[in-house]
C-alpha positions in Angstrom: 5.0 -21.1 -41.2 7.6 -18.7 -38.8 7.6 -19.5 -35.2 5.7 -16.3 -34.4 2.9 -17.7 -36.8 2.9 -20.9 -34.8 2.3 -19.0 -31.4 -0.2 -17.0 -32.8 -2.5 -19.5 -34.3 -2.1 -21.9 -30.9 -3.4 -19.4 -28.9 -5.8 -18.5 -31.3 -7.0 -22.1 -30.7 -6.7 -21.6 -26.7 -8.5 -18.5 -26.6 -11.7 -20.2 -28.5 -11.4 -23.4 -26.0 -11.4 -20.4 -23.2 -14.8 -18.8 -24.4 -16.3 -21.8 -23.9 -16.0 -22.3 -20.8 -15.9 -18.7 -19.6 -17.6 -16.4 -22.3 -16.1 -13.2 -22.7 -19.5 -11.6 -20.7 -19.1 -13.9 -17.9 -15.5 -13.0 -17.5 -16.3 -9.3 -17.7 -18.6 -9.6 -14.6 -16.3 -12.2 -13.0 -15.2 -10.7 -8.9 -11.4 -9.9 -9.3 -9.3 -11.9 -7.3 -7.3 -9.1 -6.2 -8.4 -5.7 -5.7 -5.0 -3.9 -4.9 -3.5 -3.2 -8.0 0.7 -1.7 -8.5 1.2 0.2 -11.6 4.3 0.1 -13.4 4.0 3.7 -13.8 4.5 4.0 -10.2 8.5 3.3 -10.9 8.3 5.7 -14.1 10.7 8.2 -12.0 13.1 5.5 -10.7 16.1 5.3 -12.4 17.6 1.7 -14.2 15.1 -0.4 -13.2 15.2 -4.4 -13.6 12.3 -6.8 -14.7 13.1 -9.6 -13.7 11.3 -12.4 -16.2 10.8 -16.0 -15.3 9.9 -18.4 -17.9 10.3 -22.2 -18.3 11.8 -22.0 -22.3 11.3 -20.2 -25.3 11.8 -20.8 -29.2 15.1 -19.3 -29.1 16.7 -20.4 -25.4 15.2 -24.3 -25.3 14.6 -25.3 -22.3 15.4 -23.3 -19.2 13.9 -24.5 -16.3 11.1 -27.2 -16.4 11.3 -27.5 -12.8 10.8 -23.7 -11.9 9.1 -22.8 -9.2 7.2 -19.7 -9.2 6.2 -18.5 -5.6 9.7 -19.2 -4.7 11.7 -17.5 -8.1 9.2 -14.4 -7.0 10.5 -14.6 -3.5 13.9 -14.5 -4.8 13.5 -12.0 -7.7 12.4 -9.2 -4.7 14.5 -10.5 -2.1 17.6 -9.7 -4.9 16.2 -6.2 -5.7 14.1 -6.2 -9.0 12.1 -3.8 -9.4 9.3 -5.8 -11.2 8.4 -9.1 -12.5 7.6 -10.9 -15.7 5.4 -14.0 -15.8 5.7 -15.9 -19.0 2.3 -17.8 -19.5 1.9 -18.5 -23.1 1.8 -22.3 -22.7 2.7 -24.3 -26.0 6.1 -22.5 -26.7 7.3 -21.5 -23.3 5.9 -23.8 -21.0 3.8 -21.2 -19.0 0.9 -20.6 -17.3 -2.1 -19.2 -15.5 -1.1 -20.4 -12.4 2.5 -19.6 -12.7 1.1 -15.9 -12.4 -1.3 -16.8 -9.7 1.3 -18.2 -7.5 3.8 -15.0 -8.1 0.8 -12.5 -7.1 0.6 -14.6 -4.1 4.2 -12.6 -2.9 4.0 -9.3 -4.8 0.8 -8.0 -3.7 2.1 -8.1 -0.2 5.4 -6.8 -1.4 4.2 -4.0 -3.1 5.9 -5.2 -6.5 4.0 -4.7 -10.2 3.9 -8.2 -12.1 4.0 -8.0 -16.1 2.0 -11.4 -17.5 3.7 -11.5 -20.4 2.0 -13.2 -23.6 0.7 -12.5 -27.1 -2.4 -10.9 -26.3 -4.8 -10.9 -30.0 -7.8 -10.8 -28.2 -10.0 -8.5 -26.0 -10.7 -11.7 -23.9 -6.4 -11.8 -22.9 -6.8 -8.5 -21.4 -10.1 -9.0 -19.2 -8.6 -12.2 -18.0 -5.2 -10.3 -16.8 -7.3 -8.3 -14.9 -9.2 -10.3 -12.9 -6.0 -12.6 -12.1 -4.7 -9.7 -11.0 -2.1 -9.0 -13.2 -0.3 -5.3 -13.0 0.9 -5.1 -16.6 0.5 -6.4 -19.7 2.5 -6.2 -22.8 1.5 -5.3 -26.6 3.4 -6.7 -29.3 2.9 -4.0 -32.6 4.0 -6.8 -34.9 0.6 -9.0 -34.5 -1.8 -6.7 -34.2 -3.2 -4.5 -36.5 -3.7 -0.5 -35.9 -7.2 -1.3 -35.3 -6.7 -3.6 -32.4 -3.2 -1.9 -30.9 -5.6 1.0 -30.3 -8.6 -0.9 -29.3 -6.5 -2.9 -26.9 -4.4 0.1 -25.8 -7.6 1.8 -24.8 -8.9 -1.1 -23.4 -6.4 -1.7 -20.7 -5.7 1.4 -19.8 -9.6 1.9 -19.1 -9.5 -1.1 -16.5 -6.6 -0.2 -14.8 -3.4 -2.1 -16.5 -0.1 -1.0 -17.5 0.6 -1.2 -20.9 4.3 -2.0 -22.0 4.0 -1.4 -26.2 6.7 -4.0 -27.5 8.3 -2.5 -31.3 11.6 -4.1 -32.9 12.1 -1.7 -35.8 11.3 2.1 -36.5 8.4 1.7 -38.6 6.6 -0.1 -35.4 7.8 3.0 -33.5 5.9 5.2 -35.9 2.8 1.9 -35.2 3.3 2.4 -31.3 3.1 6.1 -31.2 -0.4 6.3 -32.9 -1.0 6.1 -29.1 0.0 7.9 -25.9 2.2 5.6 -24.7 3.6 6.1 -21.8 6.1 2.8 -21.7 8.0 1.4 -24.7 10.1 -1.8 -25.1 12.6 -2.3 -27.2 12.9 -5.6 -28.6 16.8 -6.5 -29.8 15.3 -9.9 -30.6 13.7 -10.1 -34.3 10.8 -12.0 -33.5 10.9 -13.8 -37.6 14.6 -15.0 -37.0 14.8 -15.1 -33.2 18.4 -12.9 -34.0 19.7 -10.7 -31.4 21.8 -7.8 -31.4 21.9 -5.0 -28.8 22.5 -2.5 -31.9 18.7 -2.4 -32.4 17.9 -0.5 -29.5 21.1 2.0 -29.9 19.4 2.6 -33.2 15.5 2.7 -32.3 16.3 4.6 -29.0 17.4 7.6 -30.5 14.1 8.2 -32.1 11.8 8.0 -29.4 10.5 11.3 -27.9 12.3 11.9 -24.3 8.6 11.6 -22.5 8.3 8.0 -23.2 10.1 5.7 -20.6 12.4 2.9 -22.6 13.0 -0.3 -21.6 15.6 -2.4 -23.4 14.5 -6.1 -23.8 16.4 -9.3 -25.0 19.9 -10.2 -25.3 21.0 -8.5 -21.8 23.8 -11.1 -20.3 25.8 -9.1 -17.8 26.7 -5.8 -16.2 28.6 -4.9 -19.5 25.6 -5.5 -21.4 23.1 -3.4 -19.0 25.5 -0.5 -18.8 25.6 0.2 -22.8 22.0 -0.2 -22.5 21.4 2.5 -20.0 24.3 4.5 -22.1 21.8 4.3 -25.1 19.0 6.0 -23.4 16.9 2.9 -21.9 14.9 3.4 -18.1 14.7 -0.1 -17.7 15.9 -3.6 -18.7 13.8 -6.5 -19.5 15.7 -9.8 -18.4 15.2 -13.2 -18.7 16.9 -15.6 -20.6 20.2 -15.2 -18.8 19.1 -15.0 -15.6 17.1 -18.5 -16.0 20.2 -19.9 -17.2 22.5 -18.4 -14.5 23.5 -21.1 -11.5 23.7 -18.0 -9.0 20.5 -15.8 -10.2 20.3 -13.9 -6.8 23.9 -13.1 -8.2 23.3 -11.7 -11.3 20.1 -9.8 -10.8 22.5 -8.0 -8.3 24.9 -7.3 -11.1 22.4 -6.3 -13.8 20.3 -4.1 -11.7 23.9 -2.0 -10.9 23.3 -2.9 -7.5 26.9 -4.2 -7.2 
């Protein structure tokens, strides 16, 4: 069994303990805890913009920062001048959480700033519970689902509100991703099967998107260098985490990244 296969059946296995104690119907009609709401598309005419993503380690990093403080990382992330935010919360491989999220909405709301939870959403249920935290954003990842649910799920958040970023890695999850009107693509440079990363892929993949669709380049972005070729190839946005968890000046390099210095 793949790593991916391993993160999808754990939180198939969370996602059932979930229903249990909240049943999908009960979380439907479940009072949001937030009620003002930032869209990513809001920043859709901004140019180069920087998600900043904070996450305690993944698969292919190890461990980052067990001691990471959310509330505070958020205060940092805006004080430094991202544009957004990315909350990992998928717990068993990356250490995340619920409450991570909770305690990052805490400053964005006020600041006007849209938060991305970021997860592997299979399930209705993931989406109806990113709402009522109060997430801004969620992301779909084209390589677990099937067409069925990518459009069920697509539709689905878009109804209630959320902003959908549709992860692809390779051209025939392009052709996947635009069975809907998409609005925002990502651009994984990360195989997700072999956890290798090469910024080629989205050089290659961006040329074939149609020029309506805003691209964001995600994964393997470790400098200014890296950020500028990215932009070069056609991407809107950059999706960064990894090295800025890793980074002993992160105020410093979010700087650099977003082209702000």
């Amino acid at each position: 069994m793949g790593i991916l296969d391993k993160i999808i059946s754990a939180k198939k296995d969370r996602i059932k303990n979930q229903k249990k104690i909240l049943s999908l119907e009960s979380l439907k009609n479940k009072k949001l805890i937030y009620d003002n709401f930032f869209p990513l598309e809001n920043l859709l005419n901004s140019k180069n913009i920087l998600i900043s993503e904070m996450k305690r380690q993944s698969p292919s990093g190890g461990s980052l920062d067990q001691d990471l403080d959310p509330k505070e990382q958020a205060e940092m992330y805006i004080r430094s001048g991202s544009d957004a935010i990315s909350v990992l919360t998928e717990e068993d491989f990356f250490k995340g959480h619920n409450n991570d999220l909770n305690k990052v909405l805490k400053n964005s709301k006020n600041k006007k700033v849209p938060v991305l939870q970021k997860d592997f959403i299979i399930d209705e249920y993931q989406i109806y519970l990113a709402k009522n935290l109060g997430a801004d954003c969620i992301l779909l990842i084209t390589r677990i689902l099937s067409r069925e649910q990518y459009i069920d799920f697509y539709k689905l958040a878009s109804s209630i509100g959320l902003s959908v970023i549709v992860e692809i890695f390779d051209q025939k999850e392009l052709d996947f991703a635009l069975e809907t009107d998409i609005k925002i693509l990502g651009i994984n440079n990360r195989n997700l099967d072999t956890l290798k990363t090469e910024l080629e892929n989205f050089e290659k993949i961006s040329t074939l998107v149609p020029g309506n669709i805003f691209k964001i380049a995600e994964s393997g972005i470790k400098n200014s260098l890296d950020a500028k070729r990215m932009i070069e190839a056609g991407a809107n946005g950059l999706l960064v985490g990894e090295s800025i968890m890793r980074s002993k000046d992160r105020t410093k390099i979010i700087k650099e990244i977003s082209l702000n210095e």
